[in-house]
C-alpha positions in Angstrom: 44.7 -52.4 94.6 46.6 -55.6 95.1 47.4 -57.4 91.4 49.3 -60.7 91.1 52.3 -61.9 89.0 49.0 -63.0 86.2 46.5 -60.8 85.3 43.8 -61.7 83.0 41.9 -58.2 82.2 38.2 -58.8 81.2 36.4 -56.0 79.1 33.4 -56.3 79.2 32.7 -54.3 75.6 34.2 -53.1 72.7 34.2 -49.5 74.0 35.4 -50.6 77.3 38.3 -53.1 75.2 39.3 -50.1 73.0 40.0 -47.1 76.0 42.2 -50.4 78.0 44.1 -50.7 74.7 45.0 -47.2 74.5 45.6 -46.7 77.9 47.9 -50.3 77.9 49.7 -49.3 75.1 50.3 -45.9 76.0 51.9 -47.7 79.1 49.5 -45.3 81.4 48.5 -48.3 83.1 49.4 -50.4 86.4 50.3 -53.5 84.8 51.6 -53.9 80.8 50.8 -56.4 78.3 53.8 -58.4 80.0 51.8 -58.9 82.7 48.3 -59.8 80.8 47.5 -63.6 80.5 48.0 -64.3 77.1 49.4 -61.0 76.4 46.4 -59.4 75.5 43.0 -57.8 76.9 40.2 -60.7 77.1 36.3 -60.3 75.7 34.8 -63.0 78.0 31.6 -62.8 79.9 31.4 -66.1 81.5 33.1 -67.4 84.1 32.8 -70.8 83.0 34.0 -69.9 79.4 36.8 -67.9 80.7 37.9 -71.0 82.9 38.0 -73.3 79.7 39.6 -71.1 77.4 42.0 -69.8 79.8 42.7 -71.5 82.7 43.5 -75.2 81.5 46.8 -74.3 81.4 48.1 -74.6 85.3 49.5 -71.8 87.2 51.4 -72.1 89.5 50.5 -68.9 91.5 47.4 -67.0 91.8 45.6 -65.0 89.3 44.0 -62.0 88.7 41.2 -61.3 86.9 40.2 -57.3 86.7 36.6 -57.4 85.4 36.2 -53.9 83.2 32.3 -53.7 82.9 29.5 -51.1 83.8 27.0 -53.3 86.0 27.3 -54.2 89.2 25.3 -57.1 89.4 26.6 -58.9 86.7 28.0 -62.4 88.4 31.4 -63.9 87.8 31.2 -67.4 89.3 34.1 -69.9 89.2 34.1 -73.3 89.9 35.3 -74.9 93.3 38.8 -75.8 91.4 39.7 -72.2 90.6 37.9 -70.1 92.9 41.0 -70.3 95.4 43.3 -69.9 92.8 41.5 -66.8 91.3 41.0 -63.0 92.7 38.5 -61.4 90.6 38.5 -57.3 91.2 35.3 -55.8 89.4 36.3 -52.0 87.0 33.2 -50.3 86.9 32.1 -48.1 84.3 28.7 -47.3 85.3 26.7 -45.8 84.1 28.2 -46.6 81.1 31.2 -45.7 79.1 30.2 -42.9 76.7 30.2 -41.0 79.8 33.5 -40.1 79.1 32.8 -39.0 75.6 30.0 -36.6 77.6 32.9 -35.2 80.2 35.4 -34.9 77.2 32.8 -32.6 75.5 32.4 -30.7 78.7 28.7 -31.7 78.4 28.2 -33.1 81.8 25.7 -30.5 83.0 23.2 -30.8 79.9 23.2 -34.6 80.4 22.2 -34.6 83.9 19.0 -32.2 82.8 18.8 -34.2 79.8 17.4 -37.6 81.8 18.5 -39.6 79.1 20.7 -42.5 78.9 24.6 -41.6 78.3 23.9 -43.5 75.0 21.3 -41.5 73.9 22.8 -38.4 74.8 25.7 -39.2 72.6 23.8 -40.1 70.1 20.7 -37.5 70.1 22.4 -35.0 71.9 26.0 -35.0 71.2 25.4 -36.2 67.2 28.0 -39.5 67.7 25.9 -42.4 66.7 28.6 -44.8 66.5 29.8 -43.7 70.5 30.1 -47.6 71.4 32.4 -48.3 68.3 35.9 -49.4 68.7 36.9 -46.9 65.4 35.0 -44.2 67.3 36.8 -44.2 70.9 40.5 -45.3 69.2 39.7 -41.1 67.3 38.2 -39.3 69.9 40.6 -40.2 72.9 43.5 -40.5 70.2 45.1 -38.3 72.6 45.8 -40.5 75.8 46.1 -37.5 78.1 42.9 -36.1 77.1 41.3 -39.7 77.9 42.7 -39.8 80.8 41.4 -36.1 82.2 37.7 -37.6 81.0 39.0 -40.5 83.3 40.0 -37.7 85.8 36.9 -36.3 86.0 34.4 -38.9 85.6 35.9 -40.3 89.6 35.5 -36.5 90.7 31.8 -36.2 89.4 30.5 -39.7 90.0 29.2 -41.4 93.5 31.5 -44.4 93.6 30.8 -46.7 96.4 33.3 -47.8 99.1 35.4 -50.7 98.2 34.7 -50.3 94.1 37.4 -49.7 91.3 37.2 -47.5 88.8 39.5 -46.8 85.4 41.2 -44.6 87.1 42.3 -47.1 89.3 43.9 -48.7 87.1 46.3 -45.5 86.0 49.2 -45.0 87.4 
């Protein structure tokens, strides 16, 4: 993965905003906050709101924009002006993030019988109803390493398609 001198990182959640922070801060990353437009991760879903709030400013070189969300159809569409100016490189999480939480707990087996929805699993299953919450995921991957093995293991378990990113990616 190429990034540029700018890098805007787009999470696409609070879950998804609170494992980047911890992973950023822990410096376990391939970029640092030094590198982050604005010097921080971004909450932005639109392309159009990310250009106004973002990109009024004039850079000189090109940007990139590493899109941390769990769908893959979800459309990222800049206007004419940027589009040139931008690379946007899609992190996804699918099926969704708590399916770290479920490696973490070793539970990956039980939620592939389960048929249930990471979410649910955590929830029903796993007794964390508040799996998606920023408080939650800064305590239960309070240990970076530990996050990053779930990390680890979610790319050896999953079906990731040719030519997509995943977190760990992003690690060094």
């Amino acid at each position: 993965m190429e990034l540029t001198k700018y890098i805007a990182c787009i999470c696409e959640g609070a879950a998804e905003k609170a494992i980047m922070k911890l992973l950023l801060d822990a410096d376990r990353l391939i970029f640092t906050h030094d590198d982050l437009l604005e010097g921080e991760l971004l909450r932005c879903r639109s392309a159009k709101n990310f250009e106004e709030q973002h990109l009024r400013k004039g850079f000189s070189e090109k940007i990139t924009v590493l899109r941390i969300l769990d769908s893959r159809r979800e459309q990222f569409k800049l206007s004419k002006a940027y589009e040139h100016k931008i690379e946007v490189i899609n992190v996804i999480t699918a099926p969704e993030i708590e399916m770290l939480v479920i490696l973490g707990e070793g539970k990956y087996d039980e939620y592939k019988k389960s048929g249930k929805k990471p979410s649910d699993f955590c929830k029903t299953d796993l007794k964390y109803p508040n799996v998606k919450s920023t408080d939650f995921i800064k305590v239960y991957f309070s240990d970076v390493n530990f996050l990053i093995s779930a990390i680890t293991e979610y790319r050896r378990v999953s079906n990731i398609p040719n030519g997509e990113y995943s977190l760990f990616d992003l690690l060094k």
